[in-house]
C-alpha positions as CSV (number, residue, x, y, z in Angstrom):
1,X,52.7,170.1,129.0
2,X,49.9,167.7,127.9
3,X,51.4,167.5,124.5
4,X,54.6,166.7,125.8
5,X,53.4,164.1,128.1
6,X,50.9,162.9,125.2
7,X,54.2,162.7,122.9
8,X,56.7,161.1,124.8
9,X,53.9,158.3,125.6
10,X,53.8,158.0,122.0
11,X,57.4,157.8,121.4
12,X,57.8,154.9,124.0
13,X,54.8,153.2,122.6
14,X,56.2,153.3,119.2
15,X,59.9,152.4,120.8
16,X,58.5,149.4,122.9
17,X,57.4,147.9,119.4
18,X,59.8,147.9,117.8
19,X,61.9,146.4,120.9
20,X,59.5,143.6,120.6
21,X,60.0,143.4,117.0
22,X,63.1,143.3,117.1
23,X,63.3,140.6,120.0
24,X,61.3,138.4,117.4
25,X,63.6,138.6,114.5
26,X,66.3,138.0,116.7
27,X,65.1,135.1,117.9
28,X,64.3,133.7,114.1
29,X,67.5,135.0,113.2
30,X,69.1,132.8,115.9
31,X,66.9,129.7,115.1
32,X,68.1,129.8,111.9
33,X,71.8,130.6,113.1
34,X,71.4,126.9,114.8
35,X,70.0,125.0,111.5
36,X,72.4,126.4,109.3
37,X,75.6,125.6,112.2
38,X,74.4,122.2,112.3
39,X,73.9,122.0,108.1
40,X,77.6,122.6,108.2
41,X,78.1,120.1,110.7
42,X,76.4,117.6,108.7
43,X,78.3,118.7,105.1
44,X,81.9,118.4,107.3
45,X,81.2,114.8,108.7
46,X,79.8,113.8,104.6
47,X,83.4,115.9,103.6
48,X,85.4,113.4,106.3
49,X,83.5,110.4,104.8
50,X,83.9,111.3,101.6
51,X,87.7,111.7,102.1
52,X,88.0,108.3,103.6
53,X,86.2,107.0,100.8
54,X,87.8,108.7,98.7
55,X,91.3,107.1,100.0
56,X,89.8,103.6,100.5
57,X,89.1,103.6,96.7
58,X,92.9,103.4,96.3
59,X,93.6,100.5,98.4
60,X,94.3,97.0,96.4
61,X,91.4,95.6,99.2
62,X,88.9,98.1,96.8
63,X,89.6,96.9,93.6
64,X,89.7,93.6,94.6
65,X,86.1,94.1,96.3
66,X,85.4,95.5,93.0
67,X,86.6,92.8,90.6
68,X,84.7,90.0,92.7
69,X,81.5,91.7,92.8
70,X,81.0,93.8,89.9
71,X,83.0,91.9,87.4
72,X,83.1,88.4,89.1
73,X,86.8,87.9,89.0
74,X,88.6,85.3,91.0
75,X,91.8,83.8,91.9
76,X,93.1,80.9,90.1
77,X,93.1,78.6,93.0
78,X,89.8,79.7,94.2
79,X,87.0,77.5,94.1
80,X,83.4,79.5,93.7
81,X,80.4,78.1,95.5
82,X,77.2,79.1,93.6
83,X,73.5,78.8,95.9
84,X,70.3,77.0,94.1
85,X,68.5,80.2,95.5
C-alpha cells in the first residue's frame, strides 16, 4: 500500500511539472503569437501604403513633382525665384 501511495505521489509530482511547464511555454508561445499578429499588422498597413504609392506614381501631379525637383523642369511662363542662401 506504501508503494502505491509512494507512486502515485510520484506520478502527480511528475504530472504537476509538467503542467507548470507547459503553462510557461504556453504563455511564450502566446507572447510571441501577439508580436508576430502585430508584425503582420505593421507589413499590411506598409502593403496599403505601398499600394497608394504605388498608384500616386501614375498620376501627372507625380511626374510633374518629379520633373521640378529632380530634373528642374518648368513651365514656359513660369518665372523661377532662386534664394542667396
Amino acid at each position: 500500500m506504501t508503494v502505491t501511495v509512494l507512486a502515485l505521489v510520484i506520478i502527480m509530482a511528475v504530472v504537476g511539472f509538467h503542467s507548470i511547464s507547459l503553462r510557461q511555454k504556453e504563455a511564450q508561445y502566446a507572447a510571441r503569437e501577439q508580436e508576430l499578429l502585430q508584425l503582420m499588422e505593421q507589413e499590411e498597413k506598409r502593403t496599403e501604403e505601398l499600394k497608394q504609392f504605388e498608384t500616386y506614381t501614375k498620376t501627372k501631379k507625380y511626374a510633374e513633382e518629379v520633373a521640378r525637383d529632380k530634373l528642374g523642369f518648368v513651365y514656359d511662363n513660369e518665372i523661377i525665384f532662386k534664394g542667396t542662401e
